[in-house]
N, C-alpha and C positions, 0 to 999 in steps of 0.2 A: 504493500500500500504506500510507504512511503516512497520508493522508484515511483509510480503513476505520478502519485503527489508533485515529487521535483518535477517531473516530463510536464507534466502538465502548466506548471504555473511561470513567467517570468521569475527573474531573479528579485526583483521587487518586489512581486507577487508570494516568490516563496519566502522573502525576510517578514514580509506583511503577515502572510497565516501563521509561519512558528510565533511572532510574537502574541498576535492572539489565540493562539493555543496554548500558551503561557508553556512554552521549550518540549512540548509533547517527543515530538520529534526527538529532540537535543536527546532528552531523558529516555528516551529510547534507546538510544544509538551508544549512552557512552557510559565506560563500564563504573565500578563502585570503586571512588577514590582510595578505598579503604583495602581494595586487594588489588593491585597494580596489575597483579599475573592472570587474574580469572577474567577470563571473559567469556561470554555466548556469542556466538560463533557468526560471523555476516554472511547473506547468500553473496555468490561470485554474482559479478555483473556483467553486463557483456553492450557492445555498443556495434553498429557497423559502420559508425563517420568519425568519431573522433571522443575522446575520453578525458577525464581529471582525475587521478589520485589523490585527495590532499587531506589535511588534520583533522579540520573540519566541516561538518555541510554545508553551511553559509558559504563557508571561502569554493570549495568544492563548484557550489553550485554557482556560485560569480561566473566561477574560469566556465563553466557549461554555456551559459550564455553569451559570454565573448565568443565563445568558438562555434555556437547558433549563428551569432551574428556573422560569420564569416572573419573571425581575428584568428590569427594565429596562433600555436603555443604557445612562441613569447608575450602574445599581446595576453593568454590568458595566464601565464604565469603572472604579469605585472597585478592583475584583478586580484587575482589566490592569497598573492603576498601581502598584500594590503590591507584586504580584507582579513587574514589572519593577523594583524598586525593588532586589529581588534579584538576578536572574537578567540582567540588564543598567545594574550599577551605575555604571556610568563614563556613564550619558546622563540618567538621571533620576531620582527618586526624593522620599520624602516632604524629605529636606532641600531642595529646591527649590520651582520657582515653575509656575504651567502658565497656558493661557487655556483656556476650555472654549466653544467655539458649540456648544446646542442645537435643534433641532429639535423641537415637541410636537404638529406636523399643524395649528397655526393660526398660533404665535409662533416666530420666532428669539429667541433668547436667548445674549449674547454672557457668560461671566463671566471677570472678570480677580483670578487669584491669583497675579501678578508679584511676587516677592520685594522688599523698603522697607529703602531704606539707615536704619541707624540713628541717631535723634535726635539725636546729637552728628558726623554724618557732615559733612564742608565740602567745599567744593568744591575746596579744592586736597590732596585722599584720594591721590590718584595722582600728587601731583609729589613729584621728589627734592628732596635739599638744595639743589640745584641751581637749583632753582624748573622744572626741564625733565622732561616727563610719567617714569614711570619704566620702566623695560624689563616688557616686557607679565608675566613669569613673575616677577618680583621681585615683582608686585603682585598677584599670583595666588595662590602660595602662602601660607598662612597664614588669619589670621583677619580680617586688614585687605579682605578681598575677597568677604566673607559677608553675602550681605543677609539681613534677615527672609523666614524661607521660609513661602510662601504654598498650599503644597500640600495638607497635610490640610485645613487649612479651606473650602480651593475644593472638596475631596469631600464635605466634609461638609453643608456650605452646599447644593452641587445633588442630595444624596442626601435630603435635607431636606426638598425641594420636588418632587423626582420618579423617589425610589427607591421600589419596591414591596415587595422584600424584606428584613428585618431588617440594621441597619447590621450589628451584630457577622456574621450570613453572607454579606455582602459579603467583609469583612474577614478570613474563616476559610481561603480557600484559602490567601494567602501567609502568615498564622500555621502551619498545617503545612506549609508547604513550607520554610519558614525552621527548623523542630526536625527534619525528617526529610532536609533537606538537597535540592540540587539537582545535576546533572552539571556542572562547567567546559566549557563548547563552546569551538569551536576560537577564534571568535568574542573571547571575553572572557580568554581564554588569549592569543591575538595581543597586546589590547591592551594589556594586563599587560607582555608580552614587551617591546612600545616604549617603557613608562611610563619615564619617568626622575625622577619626586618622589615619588610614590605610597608609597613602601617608607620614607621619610624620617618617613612618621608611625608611629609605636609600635603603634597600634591595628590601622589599614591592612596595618601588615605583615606583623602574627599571624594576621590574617583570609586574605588573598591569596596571602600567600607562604612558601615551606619554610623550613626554618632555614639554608641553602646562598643565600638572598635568592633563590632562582628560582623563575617563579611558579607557584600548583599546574599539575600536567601538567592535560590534556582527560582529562574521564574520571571527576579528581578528585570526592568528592563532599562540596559544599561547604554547611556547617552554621551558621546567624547564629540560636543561642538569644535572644540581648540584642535584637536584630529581631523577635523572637517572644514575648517580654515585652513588647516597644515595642507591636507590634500585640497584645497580650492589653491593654494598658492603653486604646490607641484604644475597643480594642470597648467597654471597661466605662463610658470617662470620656467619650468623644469628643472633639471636638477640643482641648477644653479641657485634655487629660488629658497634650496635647502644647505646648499655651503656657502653659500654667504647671506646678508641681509639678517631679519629679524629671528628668523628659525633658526642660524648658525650662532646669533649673540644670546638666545637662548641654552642651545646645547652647553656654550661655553660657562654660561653663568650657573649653571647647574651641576657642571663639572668642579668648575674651580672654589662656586659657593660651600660646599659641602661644609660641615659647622667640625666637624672631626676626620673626616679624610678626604682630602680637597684634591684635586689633581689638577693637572698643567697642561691640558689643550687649551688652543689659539685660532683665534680664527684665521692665521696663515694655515695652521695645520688642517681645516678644514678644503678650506682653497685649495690648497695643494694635491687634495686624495684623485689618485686617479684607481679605474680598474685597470687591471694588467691579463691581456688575452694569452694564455701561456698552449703549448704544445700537451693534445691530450696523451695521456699516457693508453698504448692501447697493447693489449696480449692475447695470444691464442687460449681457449680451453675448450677440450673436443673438437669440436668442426664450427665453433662458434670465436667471434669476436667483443673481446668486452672491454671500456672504454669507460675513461673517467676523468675527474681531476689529479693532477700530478702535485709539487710541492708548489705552497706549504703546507699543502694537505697530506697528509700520512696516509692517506684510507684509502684510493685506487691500490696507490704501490703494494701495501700488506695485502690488497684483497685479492691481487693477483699472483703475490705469491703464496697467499695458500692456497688459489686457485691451481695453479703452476705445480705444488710440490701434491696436491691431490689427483694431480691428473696422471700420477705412476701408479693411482691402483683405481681398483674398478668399484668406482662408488656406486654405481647403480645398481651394482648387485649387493653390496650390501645394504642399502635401504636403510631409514631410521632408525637409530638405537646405538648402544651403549659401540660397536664395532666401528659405527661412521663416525659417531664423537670421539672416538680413539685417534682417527686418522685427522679430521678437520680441530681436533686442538693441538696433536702433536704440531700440526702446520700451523694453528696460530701461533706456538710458542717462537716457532722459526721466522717468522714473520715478524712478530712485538719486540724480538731482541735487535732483529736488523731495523725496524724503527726506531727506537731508540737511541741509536747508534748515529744513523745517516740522518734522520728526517729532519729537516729546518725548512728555516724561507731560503729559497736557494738564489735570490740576491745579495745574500748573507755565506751562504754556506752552498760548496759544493757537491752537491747532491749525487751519488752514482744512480740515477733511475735506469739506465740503460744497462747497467751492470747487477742491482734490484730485481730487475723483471727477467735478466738474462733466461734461455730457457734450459743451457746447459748448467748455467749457473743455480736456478730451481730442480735441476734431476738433482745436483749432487747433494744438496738441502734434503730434498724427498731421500736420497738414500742413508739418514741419520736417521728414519724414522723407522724403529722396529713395530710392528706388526701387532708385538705379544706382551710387549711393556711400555710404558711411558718414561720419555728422556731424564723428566725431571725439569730443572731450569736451563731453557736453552741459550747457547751463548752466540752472538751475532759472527756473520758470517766472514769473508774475504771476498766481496764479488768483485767481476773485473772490471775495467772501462775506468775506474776508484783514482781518482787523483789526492782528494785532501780529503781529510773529513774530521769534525770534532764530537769533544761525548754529545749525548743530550738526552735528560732526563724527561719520564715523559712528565704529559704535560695538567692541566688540571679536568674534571669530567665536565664534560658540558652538559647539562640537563634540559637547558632552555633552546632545543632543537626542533626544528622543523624538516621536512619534508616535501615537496610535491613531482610527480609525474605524471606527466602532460603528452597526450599524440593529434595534432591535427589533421584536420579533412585530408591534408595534402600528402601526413604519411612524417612533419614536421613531428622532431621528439623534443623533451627539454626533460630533464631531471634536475631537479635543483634543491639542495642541502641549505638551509637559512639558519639563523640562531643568532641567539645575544648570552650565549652560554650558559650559566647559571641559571635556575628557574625564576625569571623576574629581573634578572642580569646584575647591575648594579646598585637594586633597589633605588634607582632617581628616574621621578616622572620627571620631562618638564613641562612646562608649562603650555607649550604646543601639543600636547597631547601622545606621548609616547614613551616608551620606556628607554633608556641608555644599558648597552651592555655591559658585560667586565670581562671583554675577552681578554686585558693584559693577559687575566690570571693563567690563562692559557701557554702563556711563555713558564717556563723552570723559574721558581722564585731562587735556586742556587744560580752562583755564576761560577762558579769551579766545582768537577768531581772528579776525584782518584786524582786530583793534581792538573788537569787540563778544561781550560777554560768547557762550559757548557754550551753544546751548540744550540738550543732554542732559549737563551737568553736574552734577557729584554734589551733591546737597540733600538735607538732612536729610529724612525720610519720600517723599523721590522714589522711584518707579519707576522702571529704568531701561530706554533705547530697547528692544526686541524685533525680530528679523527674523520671528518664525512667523506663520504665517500660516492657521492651522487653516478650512475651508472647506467648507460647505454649498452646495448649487446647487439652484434649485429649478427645474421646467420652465415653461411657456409656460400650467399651469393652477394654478400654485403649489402643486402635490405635488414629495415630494422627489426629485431623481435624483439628485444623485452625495455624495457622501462624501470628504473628499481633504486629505492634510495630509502634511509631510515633516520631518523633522530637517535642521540643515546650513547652522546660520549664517546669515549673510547673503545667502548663496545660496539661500536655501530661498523666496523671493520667485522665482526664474527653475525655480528645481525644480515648483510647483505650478501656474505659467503655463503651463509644457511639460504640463503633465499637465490642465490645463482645455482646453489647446487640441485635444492627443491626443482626449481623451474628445469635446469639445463642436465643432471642427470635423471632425475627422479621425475620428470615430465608431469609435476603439478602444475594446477592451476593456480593462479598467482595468489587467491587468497588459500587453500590449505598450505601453498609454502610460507608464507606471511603467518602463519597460526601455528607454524611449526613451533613445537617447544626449542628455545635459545638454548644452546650448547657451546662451549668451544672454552679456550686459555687465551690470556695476557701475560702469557711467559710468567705464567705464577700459578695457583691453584687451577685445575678443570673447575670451571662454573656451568651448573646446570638448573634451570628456570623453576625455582620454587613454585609448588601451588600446582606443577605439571606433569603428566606422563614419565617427562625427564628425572624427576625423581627416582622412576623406578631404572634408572640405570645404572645408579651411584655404586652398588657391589658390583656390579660388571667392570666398569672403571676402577675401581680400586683393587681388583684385582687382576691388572694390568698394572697397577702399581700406582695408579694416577692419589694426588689428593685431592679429595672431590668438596665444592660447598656449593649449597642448593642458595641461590642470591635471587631477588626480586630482576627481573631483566626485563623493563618495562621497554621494548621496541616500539614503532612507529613505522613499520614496513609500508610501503606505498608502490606496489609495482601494476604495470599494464605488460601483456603478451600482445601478440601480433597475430593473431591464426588467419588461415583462409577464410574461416567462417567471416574475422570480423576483430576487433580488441574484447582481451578479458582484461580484469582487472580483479585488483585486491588490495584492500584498506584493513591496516591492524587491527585485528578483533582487540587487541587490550587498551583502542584510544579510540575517541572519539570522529574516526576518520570514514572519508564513503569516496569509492568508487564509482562512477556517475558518470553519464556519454548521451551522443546523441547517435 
């Protein structure tokens, strides 16, 4: 009922009945803030023109009607994001950073709009008096943990080069939804519920919470005019209307105002942000092509090498269980140590990616991996191509993730990874209506380890490390098949490998790989998705020698397939996301 509902109604139409159904919908769709891991189960969707992956239904069903309207993915990525900037502010949003992989039926195209610590940024940002890193939330709060946010210009920059329809009607769905209000699902009401800084900022706490400090009920319906001027000024000025002028001397004063941790963006440093279109990293596995972001992102490179060291044995015959999570963590562990190692902003740091993905260089990796026991902690590799390289610790979780994947009429893909890191970022609204992130925290609060300087240390106009992993696949004739990308930290490199492997050995449909129970290593304990099936592998695992802990592994999977029929899709049963087409 709810598919008919979306098909049926404009995007207008359907912000207008979820509100007067006081979030029916919402509260349907998204699971119980209270068990992150349970959820009931979404039907697969299926479309034969063109489709949306995304967090939420509202953003969801924006990008649906942009791509009605005859806009393209990226015209209906810019609707998604925007609209999520709203209706799921604690993940993403214009105060942030995103990567974007394109698809245009002959080029990939990777672009990177990661958030740039500010020109007077050093690298000892995150140590106390003490000279010893600081406790992760001391350095979170405030404006000390804000980088240059990179997100309108990365819409702007690929709406530029391959939007069809008018920027400002990209931009017009989340301007009326931000004056005429949205429902609180149960979804953003939970996290509220947990938040413990959020209420600490003056802006924050008019916007989210009663005058009793508790946060709006579900149901609420929730009204960001100042979001609605922010996006009336986008449409007129464009990006520029956000790095400089009133919305950029805002950012600045909410950064540097901070009453206890103030930070040091300028509005040169805004000025200055550009996107940077970098070379996608792309690798074989099976008879398939899979493509993604390269650095400062960590999460294509890891994902293709544990794609790369899985491809010496035959995962499709082992199927789901304790035998494939043997093989797919032994390869995370191989994967998380050579991150660690290599992975920075490679305007900073020499990155070996071509030595990374090597495919001789992933057998010799795959032949560390015994079968019948687990390595333990694995140690990073020697791959070739290696000119320099420094330590680097990883880096901090990003919870405040997003997701979308996106296939237009024409066959256009876009998979795109957004965040403002932490849930709610750097706890500062401003005053324009949006949340500021804290991706500093993302950089190693150390600047030395084992004696050698640390390669993802904070530098002035650095990027810092990324886990996303946003992911294109192409088939065995170079058309597209899958779509696939997930929120979730540092995990979100073992979220997207389950979910390549689901689709491209295991020939599921994109939502039971998306639903699959989360498995895999960070070159440290096997973790296996509490609350799931996956529990019952834990003695299988440990007798292989692994040490197993059952952890909360709340994914955000969002993948589209490509079949003859038509696109499937699938949106993580454990978040409040839908897969939706025309």
């Amino acid at each position: 009922m709810a598919v008919q509902l979306w098909r049926g109604l404009g995007a207008l139409g359907f912000i207008a009945a979820l509100a007067v159904s006081g979030g029916a919908l919402s509260q349907t769709l998204a699971p119980s803030p209270e068990a992150p891991t349970g959820r009931t189960a979404k039907p697969i969707s299926s479309a034969t023109r063109d489709m949306v992956a995304a967090a939420n239904p509202l953003a969801a069903q924006a990008g649906r009607e942009i791509l009605a309207a005859g806009g393209s993915a990226v015209d209906a990525a810019v609707a998604v994001q925007l609209v999520l900037n709203l209706v799921e502010p604690q993940s993403s949003g214009i105060g942030g950073g995103a990567f974007m992989v394109l698809w245009d039926g002959t080029t990939m195209t990777t672009l990177d709009g990661r958030e740039i610590a500010p020109a007077a940024a050093k690298p000892e940002r995150f140590l106390g008096a003490d000279g010893k890193p600081m406790k992760f939330y001391d350095a979170v709060i405030g404006g000390r943990s804000v980088g240059v946010p990179g997100t309108v210009r990365l819409l702007e920059t690929a709406h530029k080069r391959w939007g069809k329809l008018p920027w400002r009607q990209v931009i017009e769905p989340a301007a009326t939804l931000a004056e005429n209000g949205f429902t609180i699902s149960p979804r953003l009401n939970g996290l509220l519920t947990q938040e413990k800084y959020l209420q600490n900022d003056p802006v924050a706490r008019a916007y989210f919470y009663d005058a009793d400090g508790k946060p709006k009920a579900v149901g609420t319906v929730l009204k960001n005019p100042a979001f609605a001027k922010t996006l009336r000024t986008l449409a007129e000025k464009g990006a520029d209307g956000f790095y400089s002028g009133e919305i950029a001397e805002d950012i600045v004063a909410s950064v540097t105002g901070h009453p206890t941790n103030p930070g040091d963006m300028t509005l040169d440093d805004l000025k200055a942000y550009k996107v940077e279109e970098r070379p996608a990293v792309c690798g074989p596995y099976r008879t398939f092509k899979v493509c993604g972001m390269g650095p400062p992102s960590s999460g294509q490179v890891a994902v293709q090498q544990i794609l790369g060291i899985l491809q010496e044995t035959d995962m499709a015959a082992l199927k789901p269980g304790p035998d494939a999570v043997h093989w797919i963590a032994e390869a995370g562990r191989l994967a998380y140590a050579d991150r660690a190692l290599y992975l920075a902003d490679p305007a900073f740091v020499n990155v070996p990616v071509k030595g990374l993905t090597d495919p001789g260089y992933l057998k010799s990796r795959a032949a560390l991996v015994d079968p019948a026991k687990s390595m333990g902690k694995a140690k990073p590799g020697e791959p070739p191509f290696q000119k320099t390289y420094l330590w680097g610790a990883s880096e901090g979780i990003e919870f405040g993730t997003s997701h979308m994947s996106i296939v237009d009429r024409n066959g256009n893909a876009v998979s795109m990874t957004t965040t403002i890191e932490d849930g709610f970022g750097a706890r500062l609204m401003t005053k324009s209506g949006f949340l500021l992130n804290n991706e500093l925290t993302d950089f190693s609060f150390a600047t030395v380890e084992d004696g050698k300087p640390v390669a993802n240390r904070v530098e002035a106009g650095k990027r810092p490390r990324s886990s996303m992993a946003p992911t294109i696949v192409l088939d065995e004739g170079n058309k597209l098949y899958a779509v696939v990308g997930s929120p979730g930290g540092s995990l979100i490199i073992n979220y997207v490998a389950k979910t390549l492997v689901g689709l491209l050995d295991w020939k599921l449909d994109p939502q039971v790989a998306a639903d699959l129970p989360n498995a895999g290593s960070r070159n440290g304990p096997t973790e296996l998705e509490a609350g799931t099936e996956a529990a019952e592998w834990k003695a299988g695992l440990e007798a292989k020698g692994h040490e197993v802990k059952l952890i909360d592994q709340n994914s955000g999977i969002h993948a589209i397939l490509v079949t003859p029929a038509g696109l499937v899709g699938g949106a993580d049963s454990r978040r409040e996301g839908v897969a939706i087409g025309n």
